[in-house]
C-alpha positions in Angstrom: 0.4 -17.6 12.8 -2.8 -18.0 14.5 -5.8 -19.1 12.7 -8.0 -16.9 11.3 -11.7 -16.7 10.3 -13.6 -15.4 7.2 -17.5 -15.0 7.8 -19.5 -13.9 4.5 -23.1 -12.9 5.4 -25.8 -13.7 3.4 -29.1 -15.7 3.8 -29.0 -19.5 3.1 -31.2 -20.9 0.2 -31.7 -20.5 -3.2 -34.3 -17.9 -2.5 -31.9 -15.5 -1.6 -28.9 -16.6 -3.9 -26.8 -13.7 -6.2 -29.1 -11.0 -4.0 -27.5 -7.7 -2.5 -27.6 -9.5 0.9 -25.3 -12.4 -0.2 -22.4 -10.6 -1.4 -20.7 -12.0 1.7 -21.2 -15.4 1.1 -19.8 -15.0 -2.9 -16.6 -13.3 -1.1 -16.3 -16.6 0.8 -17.1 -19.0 -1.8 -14.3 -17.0 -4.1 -11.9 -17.4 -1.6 -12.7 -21.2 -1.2 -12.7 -22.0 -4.9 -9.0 -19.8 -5.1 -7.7 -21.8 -2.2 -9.2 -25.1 -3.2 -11.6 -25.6 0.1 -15.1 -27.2 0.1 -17.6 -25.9 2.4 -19.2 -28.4 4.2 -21.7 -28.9 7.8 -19.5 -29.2 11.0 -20.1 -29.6 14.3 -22.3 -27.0 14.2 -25.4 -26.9 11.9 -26.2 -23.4 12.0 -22.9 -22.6 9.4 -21.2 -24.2 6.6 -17.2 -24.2 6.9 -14.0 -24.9 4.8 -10.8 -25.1 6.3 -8.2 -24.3 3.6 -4.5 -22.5 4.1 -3.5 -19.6 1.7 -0.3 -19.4 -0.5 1.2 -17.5 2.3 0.7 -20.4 5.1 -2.4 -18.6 7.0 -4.8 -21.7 7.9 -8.2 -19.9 7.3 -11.9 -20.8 8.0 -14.3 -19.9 5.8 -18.0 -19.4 7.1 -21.2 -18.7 5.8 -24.1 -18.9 8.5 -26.7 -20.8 7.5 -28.6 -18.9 10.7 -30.4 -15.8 8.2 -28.6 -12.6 8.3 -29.8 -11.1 11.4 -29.2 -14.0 13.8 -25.5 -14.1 12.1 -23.9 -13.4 15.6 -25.3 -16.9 17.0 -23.4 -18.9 14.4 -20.2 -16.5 14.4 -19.6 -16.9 18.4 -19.5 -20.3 19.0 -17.4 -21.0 16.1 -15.1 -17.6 17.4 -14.6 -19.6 20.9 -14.5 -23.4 19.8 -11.0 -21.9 18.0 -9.9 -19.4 20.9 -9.9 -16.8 18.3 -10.5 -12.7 19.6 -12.8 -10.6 17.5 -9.6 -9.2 16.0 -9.0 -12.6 14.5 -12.1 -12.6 12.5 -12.8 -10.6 9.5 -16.4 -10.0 8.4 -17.4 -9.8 4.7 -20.7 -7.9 4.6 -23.2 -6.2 2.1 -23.5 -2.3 2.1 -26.3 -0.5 0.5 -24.8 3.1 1.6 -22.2 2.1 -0.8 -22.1 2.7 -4.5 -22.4 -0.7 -6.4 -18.8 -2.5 -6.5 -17.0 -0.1 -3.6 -15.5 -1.5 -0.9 -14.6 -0.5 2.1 -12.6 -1.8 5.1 -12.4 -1.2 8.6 -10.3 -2.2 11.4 -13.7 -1.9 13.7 -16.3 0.1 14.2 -20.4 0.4 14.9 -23.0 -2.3 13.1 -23.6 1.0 10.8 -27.4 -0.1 10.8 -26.7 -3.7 9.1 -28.5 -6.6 11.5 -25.8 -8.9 10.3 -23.1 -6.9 12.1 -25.0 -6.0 15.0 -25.8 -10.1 16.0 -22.2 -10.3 16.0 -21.1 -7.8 17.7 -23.8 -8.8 20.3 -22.9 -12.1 20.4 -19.0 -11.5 20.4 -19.7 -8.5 23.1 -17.1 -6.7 21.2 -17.0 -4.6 18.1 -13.4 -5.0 17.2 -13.4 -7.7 14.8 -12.5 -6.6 10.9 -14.9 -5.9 8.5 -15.0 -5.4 4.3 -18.0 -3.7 3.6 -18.9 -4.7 -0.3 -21.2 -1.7 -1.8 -24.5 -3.1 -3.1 -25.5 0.7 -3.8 -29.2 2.1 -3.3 -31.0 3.9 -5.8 -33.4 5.2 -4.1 -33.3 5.8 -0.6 -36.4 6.4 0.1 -37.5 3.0 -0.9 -37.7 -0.1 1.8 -34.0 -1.2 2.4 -35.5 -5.2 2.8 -36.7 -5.1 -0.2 -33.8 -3.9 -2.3 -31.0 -6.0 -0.3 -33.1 -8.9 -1.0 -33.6 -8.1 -4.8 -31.0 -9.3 -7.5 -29.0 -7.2 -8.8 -29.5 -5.3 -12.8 -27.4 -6.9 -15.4 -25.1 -3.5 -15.0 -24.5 -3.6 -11.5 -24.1 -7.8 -11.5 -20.7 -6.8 -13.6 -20.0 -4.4 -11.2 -20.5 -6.7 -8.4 -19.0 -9.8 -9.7 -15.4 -7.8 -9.9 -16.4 -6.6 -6.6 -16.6 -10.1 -5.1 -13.1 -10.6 -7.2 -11.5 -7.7 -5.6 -12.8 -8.5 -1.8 -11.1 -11.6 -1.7 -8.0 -9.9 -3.1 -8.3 -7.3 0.0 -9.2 -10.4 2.5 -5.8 -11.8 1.3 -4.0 -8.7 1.6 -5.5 -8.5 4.9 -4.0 -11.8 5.9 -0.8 -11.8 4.1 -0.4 -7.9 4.8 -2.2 -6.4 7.6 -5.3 -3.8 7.6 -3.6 -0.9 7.1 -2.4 -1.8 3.8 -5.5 -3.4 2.5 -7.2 0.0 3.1 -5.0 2.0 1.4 -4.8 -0.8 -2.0 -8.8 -1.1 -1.2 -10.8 1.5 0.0 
């Protein structure tokens, strides 16, 4: 089996650490700590990596970009074609505020949706076809400005809600992997 990649998005620093924006980065870090990886610098500084191999034999990369959400795309490339991987090969983990607190939902491909993260990738990859598990961060009001609340932590309520979120966005990531994307939306979405 080819290898695969699994990018979390999120904003590096303890500034932004357990924000709505990060949600990615926790789906990563669950899946390293399950599959007993370390992230660590590579070859390239603008992402921290672990290479790790799942129960069912798939050798994975983990990323988190260390680039800030919106430039996502430059860290996600380079790493994409150092390991001849297509954008099918990748799977993006990725914070929604359109989505209730704690939904998920996955996609085979699609548009950015408005998210910066996604849209530096799909720039930078020149394709949109690369997986994605959108984790809801919900919105309460709408009206409000959308930096502000993705960068805010979250209430003690939805921080339970979220933290089986993170739990349940690995399980689809695996289910992705082990399965295919048609299965993990039905189990998922």
């Amino acid at each position: 089996m080819r290898v695969k990649m699994v990018v979390g998005l999120g904003n590096p620093g303890r500034k932004y650490e357990r924000t709505r924006h990060n949600v990615g980065f926790e789906v990563v870090e669950e899946l390293a700590s399950r599959l007993s990886g370390r992230f660590r610098k590579g070859w390239l500084a603008a992402a921290e990596t672990a290479k790790v191999q799942t129960d069912g034999g798939v050798d994975l990369l983990l990323v988190k970009p260390q680039t800030y959400m919106n430039l996502s795309g430059t860290a996600v490339a380079p790493l994409a074609r150092k390991r001849g991987l297509a954008p099918q090969d990748v799977v993006v983990v990725v914070d929604d505020a359109e989505l209730p607190a704690g939904k998920l939902r996955i996609r085979a491909k699609g548009s950015a949706g408005g998210h910066n993260g996604l849209k530096s990738i799909i720039q930078e990859l020149g394709s949109d076809e690369f997986l994605r598990v959108r984790v809801g961060v919900g919105r309460k009001d709408p009206g409000g400005d959308l930096a502000d609340h993705v960068l805010s932590p979250f209430s003690r309520e939805d921080r339970r809600e979220i933290d089986e979120a993170v739990t349940r966005a690995a399980d689809a990531v695996l289910c992705i992997l082990h399965e295919n994307v048609d299965a993990a939306m039905n189990k998922f979405n």
